[in-house]
N, C-alpha and C positions, 0 to 999 in steps of 0.2 A: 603877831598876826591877828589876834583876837581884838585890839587895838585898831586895828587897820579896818575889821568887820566891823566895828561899833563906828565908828566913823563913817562907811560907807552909809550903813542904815539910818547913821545922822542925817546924811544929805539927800538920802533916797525921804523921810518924813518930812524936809523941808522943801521938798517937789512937790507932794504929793499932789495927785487929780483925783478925787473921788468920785468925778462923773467919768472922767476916763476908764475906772476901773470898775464903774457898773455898768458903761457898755459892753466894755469885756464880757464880764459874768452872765450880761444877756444876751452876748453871741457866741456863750458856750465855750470863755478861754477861763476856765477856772483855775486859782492857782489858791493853794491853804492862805498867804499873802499876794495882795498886788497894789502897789502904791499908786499905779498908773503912770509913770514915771514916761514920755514916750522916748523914741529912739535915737532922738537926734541928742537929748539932753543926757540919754545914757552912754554915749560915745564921746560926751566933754566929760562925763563924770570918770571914765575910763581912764582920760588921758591922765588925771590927778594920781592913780595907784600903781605902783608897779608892775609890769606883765611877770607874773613870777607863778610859776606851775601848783606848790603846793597851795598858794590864794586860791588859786581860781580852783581845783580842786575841791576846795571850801567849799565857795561859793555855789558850788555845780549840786551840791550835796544838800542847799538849803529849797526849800519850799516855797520859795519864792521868785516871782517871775522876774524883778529886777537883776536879785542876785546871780538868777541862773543865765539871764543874758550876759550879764556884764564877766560871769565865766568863761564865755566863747569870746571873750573880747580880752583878757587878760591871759588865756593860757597861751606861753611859749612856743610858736608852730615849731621848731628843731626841735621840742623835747616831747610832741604830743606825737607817738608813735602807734604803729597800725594796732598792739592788741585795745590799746587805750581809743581808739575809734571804736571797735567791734563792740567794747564796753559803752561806750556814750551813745551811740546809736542805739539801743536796748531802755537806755534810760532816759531818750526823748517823750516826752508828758504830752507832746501836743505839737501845733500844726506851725506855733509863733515861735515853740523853740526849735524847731524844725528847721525852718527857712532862716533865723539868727545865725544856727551854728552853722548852717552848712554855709552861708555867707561868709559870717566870721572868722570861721575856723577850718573845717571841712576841706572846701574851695582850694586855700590856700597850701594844702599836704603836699608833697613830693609825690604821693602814692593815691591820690586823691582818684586817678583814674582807674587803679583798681579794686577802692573802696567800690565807686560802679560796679563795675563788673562783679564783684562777688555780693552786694547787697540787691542788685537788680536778679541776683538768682536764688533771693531765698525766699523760701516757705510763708516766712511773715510776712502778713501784708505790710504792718508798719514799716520794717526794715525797708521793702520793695521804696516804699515810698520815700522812703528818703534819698534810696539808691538815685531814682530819677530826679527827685528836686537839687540833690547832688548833680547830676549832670545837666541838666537845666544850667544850673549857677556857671559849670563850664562852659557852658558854649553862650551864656550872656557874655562873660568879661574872655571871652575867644582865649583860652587858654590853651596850651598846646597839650595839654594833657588829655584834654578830650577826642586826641588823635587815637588817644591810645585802647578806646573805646570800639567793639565792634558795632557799628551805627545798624547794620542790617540788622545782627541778632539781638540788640536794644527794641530796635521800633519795632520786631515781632514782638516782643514781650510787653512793651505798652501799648502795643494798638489790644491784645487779649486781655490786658486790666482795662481799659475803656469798660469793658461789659460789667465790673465788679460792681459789688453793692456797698463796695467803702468810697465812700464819697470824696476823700481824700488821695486816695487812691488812682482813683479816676482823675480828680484835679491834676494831679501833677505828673499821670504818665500823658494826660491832654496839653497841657501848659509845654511839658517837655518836647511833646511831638510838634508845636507849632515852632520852638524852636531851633528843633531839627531840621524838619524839612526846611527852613530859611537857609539852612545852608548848602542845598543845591537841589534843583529841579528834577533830578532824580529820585532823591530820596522823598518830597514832597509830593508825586504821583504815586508813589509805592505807598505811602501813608492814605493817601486818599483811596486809592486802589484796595487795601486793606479794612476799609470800611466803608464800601459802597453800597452795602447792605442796611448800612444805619440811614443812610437815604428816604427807606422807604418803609423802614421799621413803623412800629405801633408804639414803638417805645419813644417818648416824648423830647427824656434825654439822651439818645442816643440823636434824633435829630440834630438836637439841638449841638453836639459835639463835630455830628457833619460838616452845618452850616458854619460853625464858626471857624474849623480846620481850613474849611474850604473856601470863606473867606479870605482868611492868612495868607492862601498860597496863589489864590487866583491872581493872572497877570503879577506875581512877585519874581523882580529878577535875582539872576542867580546873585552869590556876592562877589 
C-alpha cells in the first residue's frame, strides 16, 4: 500500500501546474499540499490504481488535495456504508472536496437519499450544505433516489438558508433550488413564491438570488 502512495505522488509531481495551484490559493482553495493536478487528468490517473477501500481510506486522510480527490474516486461504493458517510461529511475541508465526493462517491450510495434527508436537517451549516449539493448531484443525473426526498420540506429549508451569511450555504441551497424547480411548474412557483420578498429587499444579494431563480424558471417547461 505504501508502495502504491509513493507512486501515486510520483505521477501527481510529474503533472504538476504551479499556476494552477496559485490560483487556487488565491481563491481561497487552500490545501497544506496542491499540485494542481486538474480533474480530468485525476480520473486517468484513477483508472491506473485499484479501487480498494483501505487505499482510499489513505488517501482521504492525507493533506492533500490530489489525494483526497482521487479517494472519492477509488473507495468501493458496496463497502462505503451510512456511518462511514456521517464520518466523511465532518471531514469535508472545503467547497472542491464537497462537490468531488458527493460526485464521485456520495451520488452513487444505495442510501444516498437519506444521506439528504438527515444532513438537510442538521444544525451544521457545513453538513446542510453538503446535504443539498448532495441532492443537487441527484436530480442533475435524475436518479430515482431523489424520489425518495420530501421536495416540499427540502425547498422550505433552502429557500430559509438563502438568507444565511455562509456563502456557501446560500450557493448550494440556490444552485439546488434552480434544480428543483426544473422539475415541475409547481414546485418552481412555490420557490419563487417563497422569496418574493427578496424582490424588493435592500439587500443586494438577495435580489440578485430573485433575478436569477426567476430567470431559470420563467417560461421553462415542465419535463
Amino acid at each position: 500500500m505504501h508502495e502504491t502512495i509513493q507512486q501515486i505522488r510520483a505521477d501527481l509531481r510529474r503533472s504538476m501546474n504551479g499556476v494552477a495551484s496559485k490560483s487556487m490559493r488565491e481563491k481561497g482553495l487552500n490545501y497544506k499540499l496542491n499540485f494542481g493536478v486538474d480533474i480530468p487528468r485525476l480520473r486517468e490517473f484513477a483508472k491506473r490504481y485499484p479501487v480498494d477501500a483501505q487505499l482510499a481510506e489513505l488517501l482521504w486522510k492525507q493533506e492533500t488535495r490530489e489525494l483526497k480527490i482521487l479517494a472519492t474516486m477509488l473507495y468501493p461504493v458496496d463497502e462505503f456504508g451510512m456511518d462511514k458517510a456521517e464520518k466523511w461529511v465532518i471531514e469535508i475541508i472545503n467547497q472542491e472536496i464537497r462537490e468531488q465526493v458527493c460526485m464521485n462517491l456520495f451520488q452513487k450510495l444505495s442510501f444516498a437519499g437519506k444521506l439528504v434527508q438527515n444532513w438537510s436537517k442538521s444544525a451544521d451549516e457545513e453538513i446542510r450544505t453538503s446535504g443539498y449539493w448532495l441532492f443537487a448531484r441527484l436530480l442533475i443525473i435524475k436518479s430515482e433516489l431523489a424520489d425518495t426526498v420530501d421536495r416540499n420540506e427540502l425547498s422550505e429549508k433552502m429557500i430559509a438558508d438563502l438568507s444565511s451569511d455562509s456563502y456557501f450555504l446560500r450557493l448550494s441551497a440556490q444552485n439546488t433550488l434552480k434544480f428543483l424547480g426544473r422539475t415541475s411548474k409547481e414546485l418552481s412557483q412555490k420557490i419563487l413564491a417563497g422569496i418574493q420578498d427578496f424582490q424588493t429587499s435592500d439587500n443586494a444579494v438577495k435580489n440578485e438570488i430573485y433575478e436569477s431563480l426567476n430567470f431559470e424558471f420563467t417560461d421553462f417547461p415542465d419535463p
